[in-house]
C-alpha positions in Angstrom: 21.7 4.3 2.1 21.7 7.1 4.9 23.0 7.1 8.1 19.3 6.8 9.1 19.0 3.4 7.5 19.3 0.6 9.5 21.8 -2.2 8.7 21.0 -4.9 6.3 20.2 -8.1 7.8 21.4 -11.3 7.9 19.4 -13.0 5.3 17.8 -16.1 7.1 16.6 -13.2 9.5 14.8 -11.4 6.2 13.6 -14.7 5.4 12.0 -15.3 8.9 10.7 -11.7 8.9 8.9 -11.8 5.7 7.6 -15.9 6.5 6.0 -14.0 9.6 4.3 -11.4 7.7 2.6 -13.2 5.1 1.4 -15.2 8.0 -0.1 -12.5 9.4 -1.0 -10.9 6.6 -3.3 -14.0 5.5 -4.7 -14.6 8.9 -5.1 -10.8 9.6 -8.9 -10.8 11.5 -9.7 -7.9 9.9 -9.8 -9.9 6.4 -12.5 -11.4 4.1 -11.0 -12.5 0.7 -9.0 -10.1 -0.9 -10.6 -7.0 1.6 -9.8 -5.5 5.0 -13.3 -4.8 6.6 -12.5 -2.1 9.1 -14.5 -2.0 12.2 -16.7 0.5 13.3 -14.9 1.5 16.7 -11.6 3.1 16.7 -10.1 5.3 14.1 -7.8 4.4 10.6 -4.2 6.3 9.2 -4.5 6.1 5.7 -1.2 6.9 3.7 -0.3 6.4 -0.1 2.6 5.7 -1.5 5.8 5.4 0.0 8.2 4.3 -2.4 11.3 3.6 -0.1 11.0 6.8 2.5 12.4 5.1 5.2 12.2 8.1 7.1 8.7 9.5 6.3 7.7 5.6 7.3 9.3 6.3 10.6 7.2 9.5 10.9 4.3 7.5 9.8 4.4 5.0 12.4 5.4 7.7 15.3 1.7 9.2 14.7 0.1 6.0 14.4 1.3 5.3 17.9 0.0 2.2 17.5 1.1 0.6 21.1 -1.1 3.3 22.8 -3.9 3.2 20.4 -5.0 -0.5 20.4 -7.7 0.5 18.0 -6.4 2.2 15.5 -5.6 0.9 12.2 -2.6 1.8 9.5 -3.3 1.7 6.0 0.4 1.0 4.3 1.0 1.1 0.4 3.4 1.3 -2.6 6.6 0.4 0.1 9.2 -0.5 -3.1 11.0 1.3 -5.9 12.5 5.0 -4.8 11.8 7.2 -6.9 14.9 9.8 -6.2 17.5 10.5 -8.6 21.4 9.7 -8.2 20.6 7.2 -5.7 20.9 3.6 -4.6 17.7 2.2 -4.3 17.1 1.0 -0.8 13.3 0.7 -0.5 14.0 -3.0 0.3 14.8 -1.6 3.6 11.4 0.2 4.3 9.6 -3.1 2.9 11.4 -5.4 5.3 10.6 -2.4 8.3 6.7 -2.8 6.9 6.5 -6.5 7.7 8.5 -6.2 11.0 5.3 -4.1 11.8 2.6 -6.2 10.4 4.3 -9.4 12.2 4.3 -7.1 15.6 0.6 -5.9 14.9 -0.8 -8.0 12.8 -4.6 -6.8 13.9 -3.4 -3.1 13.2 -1.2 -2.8 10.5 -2.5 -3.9 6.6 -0.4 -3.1 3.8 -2.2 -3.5 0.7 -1.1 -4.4 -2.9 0.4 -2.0 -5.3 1.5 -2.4 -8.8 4.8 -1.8 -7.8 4.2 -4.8 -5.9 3.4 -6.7 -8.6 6.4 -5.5 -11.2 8.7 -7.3 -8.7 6.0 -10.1 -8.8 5.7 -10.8 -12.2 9.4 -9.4 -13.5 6.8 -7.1 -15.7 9.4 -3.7 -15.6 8.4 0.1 -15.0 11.1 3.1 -16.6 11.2 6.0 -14.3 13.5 8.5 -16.1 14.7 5.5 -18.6 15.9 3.5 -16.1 14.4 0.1 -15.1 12.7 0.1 -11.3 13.6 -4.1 -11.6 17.3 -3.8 -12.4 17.6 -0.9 -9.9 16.2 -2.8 -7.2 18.3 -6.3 -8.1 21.3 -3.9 -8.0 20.7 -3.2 -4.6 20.1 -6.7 -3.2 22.7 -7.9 -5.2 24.9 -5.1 -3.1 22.9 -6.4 0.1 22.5 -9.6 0.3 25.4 -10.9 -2.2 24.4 -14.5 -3.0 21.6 -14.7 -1.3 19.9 -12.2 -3.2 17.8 -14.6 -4.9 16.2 -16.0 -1.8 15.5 -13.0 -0.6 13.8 -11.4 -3.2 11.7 -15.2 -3.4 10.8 -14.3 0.2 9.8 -10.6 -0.8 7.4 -11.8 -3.4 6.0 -14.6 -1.6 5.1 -11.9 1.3 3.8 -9.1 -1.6 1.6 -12.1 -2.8 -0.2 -12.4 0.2 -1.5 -8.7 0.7 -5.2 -8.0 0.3 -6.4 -5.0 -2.5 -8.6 -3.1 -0.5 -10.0 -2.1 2.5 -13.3 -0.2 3.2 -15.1 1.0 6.4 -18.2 0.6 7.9 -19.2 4.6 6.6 -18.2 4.4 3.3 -14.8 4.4 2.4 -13.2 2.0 0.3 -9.2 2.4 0.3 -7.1 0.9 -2.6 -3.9 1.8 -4.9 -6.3 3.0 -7.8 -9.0 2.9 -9.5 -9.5 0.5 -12.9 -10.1 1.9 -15.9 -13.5 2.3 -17.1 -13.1 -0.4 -19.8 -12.6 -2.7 -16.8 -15.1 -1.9 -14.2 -17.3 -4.9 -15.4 -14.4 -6.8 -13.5 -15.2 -5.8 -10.1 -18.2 -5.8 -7.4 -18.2 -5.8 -3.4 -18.9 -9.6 -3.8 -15.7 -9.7 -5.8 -13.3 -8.5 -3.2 -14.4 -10.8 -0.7 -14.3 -14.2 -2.5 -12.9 -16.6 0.4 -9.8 -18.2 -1.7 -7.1 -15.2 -0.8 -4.0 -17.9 -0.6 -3.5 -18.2 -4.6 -4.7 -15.4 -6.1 -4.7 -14.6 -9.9 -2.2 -11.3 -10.1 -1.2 -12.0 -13.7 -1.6 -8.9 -16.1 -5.0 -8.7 -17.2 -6.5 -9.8 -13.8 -8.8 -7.5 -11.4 -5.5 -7.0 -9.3 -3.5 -5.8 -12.3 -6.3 -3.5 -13.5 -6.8 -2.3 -10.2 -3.5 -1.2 -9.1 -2.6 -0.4 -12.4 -5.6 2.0 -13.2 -5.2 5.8 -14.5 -8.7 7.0 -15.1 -9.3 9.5 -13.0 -12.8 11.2 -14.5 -15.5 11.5 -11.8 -17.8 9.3 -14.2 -15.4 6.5 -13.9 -14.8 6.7 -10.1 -18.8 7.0 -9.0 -19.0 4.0 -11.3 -16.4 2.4 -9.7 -17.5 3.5 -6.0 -21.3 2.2 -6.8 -20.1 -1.3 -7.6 -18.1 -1.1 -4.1 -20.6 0.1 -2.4 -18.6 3.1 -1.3 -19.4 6.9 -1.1 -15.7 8.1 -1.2 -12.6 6.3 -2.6 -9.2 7.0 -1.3 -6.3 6.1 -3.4 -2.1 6.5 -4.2 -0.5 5.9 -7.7 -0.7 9.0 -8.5 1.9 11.6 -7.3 0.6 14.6 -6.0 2.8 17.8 -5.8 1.3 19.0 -2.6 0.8 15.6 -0.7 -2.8 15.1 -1.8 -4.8 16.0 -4.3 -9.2 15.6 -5.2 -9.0 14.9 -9.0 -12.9 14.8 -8.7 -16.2 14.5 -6.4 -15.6 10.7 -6.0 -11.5 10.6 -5.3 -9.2 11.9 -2.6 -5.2 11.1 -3.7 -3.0 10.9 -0.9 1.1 10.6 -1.7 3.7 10.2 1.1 6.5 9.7 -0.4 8.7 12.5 -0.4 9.2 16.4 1.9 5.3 17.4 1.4 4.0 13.7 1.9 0.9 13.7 3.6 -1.5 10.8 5.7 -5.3 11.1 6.9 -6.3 10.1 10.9 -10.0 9.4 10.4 -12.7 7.7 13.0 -14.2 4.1 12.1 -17.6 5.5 14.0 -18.4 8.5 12.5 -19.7 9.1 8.5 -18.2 12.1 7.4 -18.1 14.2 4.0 -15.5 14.7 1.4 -14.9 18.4 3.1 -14.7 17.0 6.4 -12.4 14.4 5.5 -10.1 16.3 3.6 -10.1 18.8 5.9 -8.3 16.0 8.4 -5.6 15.5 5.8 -2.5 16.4 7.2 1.2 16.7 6.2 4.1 14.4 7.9 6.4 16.7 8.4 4.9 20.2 9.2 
């Protein structure tokens, strides 16, 4: 932990915290089924994954200024598991900062569901470097939150359960962790996304969520594919880390990654169709 982080807090706060986000996150106006329907007034940050950067979060939420832009949404993703060497890992922190924010602007803010998300969910383990992302984080709730650790994390999942797996815009973009794999693309549609039971939904491995978030095809067949069945024209994703904050792996795909010193976020209008050029050309880095 830095001297940046803020303290750990007392764990029937955390509980109240998270209670209030899933809340929010289920009522959020913005949602139909398992999608956030952006409007078409205003403008969206879109960022990709986070993975514990408390302070590139911070950074995030100074430019989204929310208080004095009442119509601008924040796209949030991949909060859990850091992904730095030799260090505790403390991305509980940035998660519990990410539902403060969605409880104090819950019309604004929509995190959406990562496969990080659902390792924690389901217990079903990632090795980064040959160490387990699970026992790393337990380790540092354990440290935390002592014997309440196990309440806690119930109240982390039960919030992570709640988060929709997309959100899409009025001129054609559709914004999720990945992309499935092209064996799996007979599992999706628009009509899909916005099914009206969003309280219990299926996230066990081998369900649309899993092969969503979990997806690594990247070939521009695969992603028009996808984006036809979505009724998108351009698809903006994480999960894949990007050495220079963002990356177009083909005509269909822009990659954004904002987890670490070259982490980058995109500030586009709700009102206005643009290209692929014009939008990346609006992708810009956090920190310079």
């Amino acid at each position: 932990m830095s001297a940046t982080d803020p303290p750990t807090r007392p764990a029937d706060y955390v509980l109240e915290i998270m209670a209030r986000a899933a809340e929010a996150s289920l009522a959020d106006p913005c949602r139909r089924g398992q999608l956030i329907e952006l409007p078409g007034e205003g403008d969206v940050l879109v960022t990709g994954d986070l993975h514990g950067n408390l302070a590139n979060f911070q950074r995030i939420v100074q430019l989204a200024d929310l208080p004095h832009h009442p119509k601008r949404h924040l796209i949030l993703q991949e909060l859990l598991h850091a992904m730095f060497e030799d260090t505790p890992d403390s991305s509980y922190l940035l998660l519990e900062e990410a539902a403060l924010l969605k409880s104090f602007y819950p019309s604004q803010v929509h995190i959406l569901l990562a496969n990080h998300d659902l390792t924690e969910i389901l217990g079903y383990d990632i090795l980064k470097r040959g160490s387990s992302v699970l026992r790393a984080f337990a380790a540092a709730l354990e440290d935390a939150y002592a014997f309440n650790k196990d309440v806690v994390h119930k109240a982390y999942t039960g919030f992570l359960r709640t988060l929709p797996w997309a959100a899409a815009s009025e001129t054609g973009l559709f914004l999720s962790h990945s992309v499935p794999d092209a064996k799996y693309l007979e599992l999706f549609s628009r009509e899909m996304f916005v099914e009206p039971d969003h309280e219990h939904p299926n996230l066990s491995r081998g369900s649309p969520a899993f092969r969503l978030t979990w997806g690594r095809d990247l070939s521009g067949a695969t992603a028009a594919a996808f984006a036809a069945r979505v009724g998108a024209d351009l698809l903006i994703i994480g999960h894949h880390p990007c050495r220079n904050g963002h990356t177009q792996p083909n005509p269909h795909t822009l990659i954004l990654d904002s987890k670490d010193a070259r982490g980058s976020c995109l500030l586009l209008p709700l009102g206005q169709r643009l290209t692929r050029d014009e939008v990346i050309a609006r992708v810009r880095h956090l920190h310079f």
